[in-house]
N, C-alpha and C positions, 0 to 999 in steps of 0.2 A: 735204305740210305736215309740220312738227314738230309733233308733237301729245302732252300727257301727259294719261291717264285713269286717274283714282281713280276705285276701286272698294272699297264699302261689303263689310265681311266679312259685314255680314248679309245682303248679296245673295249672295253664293257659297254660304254657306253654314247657308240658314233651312232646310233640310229635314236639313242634315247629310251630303246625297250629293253625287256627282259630275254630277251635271245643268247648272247652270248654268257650272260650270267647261268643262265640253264645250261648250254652248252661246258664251261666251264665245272660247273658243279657234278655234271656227270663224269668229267673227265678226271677230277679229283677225288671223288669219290671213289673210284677204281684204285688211282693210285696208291690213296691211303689205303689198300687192305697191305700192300708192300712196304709203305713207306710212311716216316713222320713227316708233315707235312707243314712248311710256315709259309703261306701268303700274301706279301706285302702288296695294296689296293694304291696306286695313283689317283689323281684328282682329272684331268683329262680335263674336255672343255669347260664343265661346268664351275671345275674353281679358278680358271685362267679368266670365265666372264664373271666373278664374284670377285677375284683379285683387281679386274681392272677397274670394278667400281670403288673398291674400296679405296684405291691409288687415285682416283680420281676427287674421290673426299680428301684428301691431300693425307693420307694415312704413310707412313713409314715402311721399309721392307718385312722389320719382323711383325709387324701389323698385317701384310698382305701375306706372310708365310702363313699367319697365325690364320688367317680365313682359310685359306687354302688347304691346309690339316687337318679344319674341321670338315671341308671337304670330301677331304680323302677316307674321314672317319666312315662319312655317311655309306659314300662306295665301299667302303667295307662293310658296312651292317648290312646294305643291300646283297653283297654276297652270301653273307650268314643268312640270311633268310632262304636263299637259292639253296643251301647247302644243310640246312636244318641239323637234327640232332650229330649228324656226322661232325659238326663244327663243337667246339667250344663257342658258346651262344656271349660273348663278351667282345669288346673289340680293345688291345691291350694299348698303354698310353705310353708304354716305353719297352725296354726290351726285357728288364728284370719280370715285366709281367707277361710278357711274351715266354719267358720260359717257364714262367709256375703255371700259366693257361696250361703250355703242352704236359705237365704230368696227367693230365686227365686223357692223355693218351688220343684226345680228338685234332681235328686242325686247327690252327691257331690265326686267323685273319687281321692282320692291322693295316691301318695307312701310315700317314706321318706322325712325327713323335714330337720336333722341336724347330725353330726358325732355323735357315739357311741348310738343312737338309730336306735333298728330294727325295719323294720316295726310292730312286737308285741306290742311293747312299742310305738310306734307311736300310733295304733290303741287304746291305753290301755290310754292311755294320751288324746285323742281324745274322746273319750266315758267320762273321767272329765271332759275333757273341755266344752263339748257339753251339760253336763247332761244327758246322752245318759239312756234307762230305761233296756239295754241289748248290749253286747261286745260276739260275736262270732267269733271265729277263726277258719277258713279253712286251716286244716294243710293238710300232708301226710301219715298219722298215724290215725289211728281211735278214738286217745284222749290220754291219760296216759296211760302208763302201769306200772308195777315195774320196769321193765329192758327195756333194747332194744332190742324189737322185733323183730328187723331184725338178731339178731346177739342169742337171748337167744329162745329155744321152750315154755321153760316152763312161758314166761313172759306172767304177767296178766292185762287186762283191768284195769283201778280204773275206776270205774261211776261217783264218787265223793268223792273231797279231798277240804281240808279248803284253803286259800289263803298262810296261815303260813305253813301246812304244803306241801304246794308247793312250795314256797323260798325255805328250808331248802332240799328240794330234788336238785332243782337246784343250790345250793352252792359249787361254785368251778368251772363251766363249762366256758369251753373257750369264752373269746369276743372277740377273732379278729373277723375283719373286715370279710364278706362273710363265718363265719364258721356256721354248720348247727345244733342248736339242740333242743329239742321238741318241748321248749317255752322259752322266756327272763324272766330275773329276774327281769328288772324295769316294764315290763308287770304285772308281779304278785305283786308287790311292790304296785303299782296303784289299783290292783283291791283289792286288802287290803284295802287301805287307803281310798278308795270309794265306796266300796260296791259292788262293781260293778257284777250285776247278768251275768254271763258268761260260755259259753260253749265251747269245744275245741274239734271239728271233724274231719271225714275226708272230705276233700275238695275233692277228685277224685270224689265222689257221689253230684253232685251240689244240689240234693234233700235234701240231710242230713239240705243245711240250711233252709229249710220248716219246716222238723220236728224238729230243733232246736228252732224257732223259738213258734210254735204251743207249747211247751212246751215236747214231746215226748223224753223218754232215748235213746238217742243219743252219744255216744263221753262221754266226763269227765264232767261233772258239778263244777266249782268251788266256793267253796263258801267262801262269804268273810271273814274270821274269822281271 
């Protein structure tokens, strides 16, 4: 299969080492002998505390998007290096180069591309652009809940929820620049408009994308409706 995986910078990078990037790279590597692989890198703490200084210099949104992507870049070189020759050694700056990378038949690693998209919608846009046959998203949450988990006990998993009514949950939630929340709305917008067969995990279990992938109940399932 074509498959693209976003992955949360604050997965790669909650302790600050190279552990889960190792972990990660072995897991991909595998996969690619089955599959073309494209994965799109989040920014995670490190560009949300680069975002807030910059706003704090009294900088604009596409200003603080604009730090935040270089970001996201870097988390992505840092996986290229975990990932060596298996990788296309480039980190792509939009999507046209996201698909002349993969004729080199290796994986294709990018973060963000342009202001007001998050890496979700990068990846969600990428997976159109590509024709991609599967969109998996490594978050820090185990997939949908009703509430916030962190904050409610009684909140419950969804296993699965339609694309529509996933927009209408996320209607209203903050887009600044570096703010943090389940999933983006032009991510679900995209996988409405394209079908796009998609699962939303947790990324701290680098395993979870195995059994996303195998087909196994995993995280949320969204389906295109």
């Amino acid at each position: 299969m074509k498959i693209v995986i976003a992955i949360g910078g604050s997965i790669l990078l909650k302790e600050y080492n190279c552990k889960k990037f190792q972990e990660y790279s072995s897991i991909l590597k595998d996969l690619s002998k089955e599959h073309e692989l494209f994965v799109v890198v989040g920014g995670g703490k490190p560009a949300r505390e680069y975002i807030r200084v910059v706003r704090d210099l009294g900088a604009g949104e596409a200003q603080c998007d604009d730090i935040g992507i270089e970001v996201t870049r870097i988390n992505a070189k840092l996986l290229l290096s975990a990932l060596g020759d298996i990788a296309y050694q480039r980190v792509p700056h939009n999507f046209q180069e996201a698909l002349e990378f993969s004729a080199s038949g290796k994986i294709v690693v990018m973060g963000g591309t342009e202001p007001a998209h998050s890496t979700d919608a990068v990846s969600a846009i990428l997976a159109e652009y590509i024709n991609a046959d599967q969109l998996i998203n490594l978050t820090s949450v185990d997939g949908m809940y009703t509430k916030d988990p962190n904050k409610f006990d009684d909140a419950e998993l969804v296993s699965e929820i339609t694309a529509t009514d996933l927009l209408e949950f996320l209607s209203g939630k903050d887009v600044k620049a570096g703010t943090y929340e389940f999933f983006d709305t032009t991510a679900a917008q995209m996988i409405k408009r394209s079908k796009l067969q998609t699962v939303i995990t947790n990324g701290y279990e680098p395993e979870n994308l195995i059994k996303a992938i195998n087909g196994e109940n995993v995280g949320t399932k969204v389906i295109s409706k």
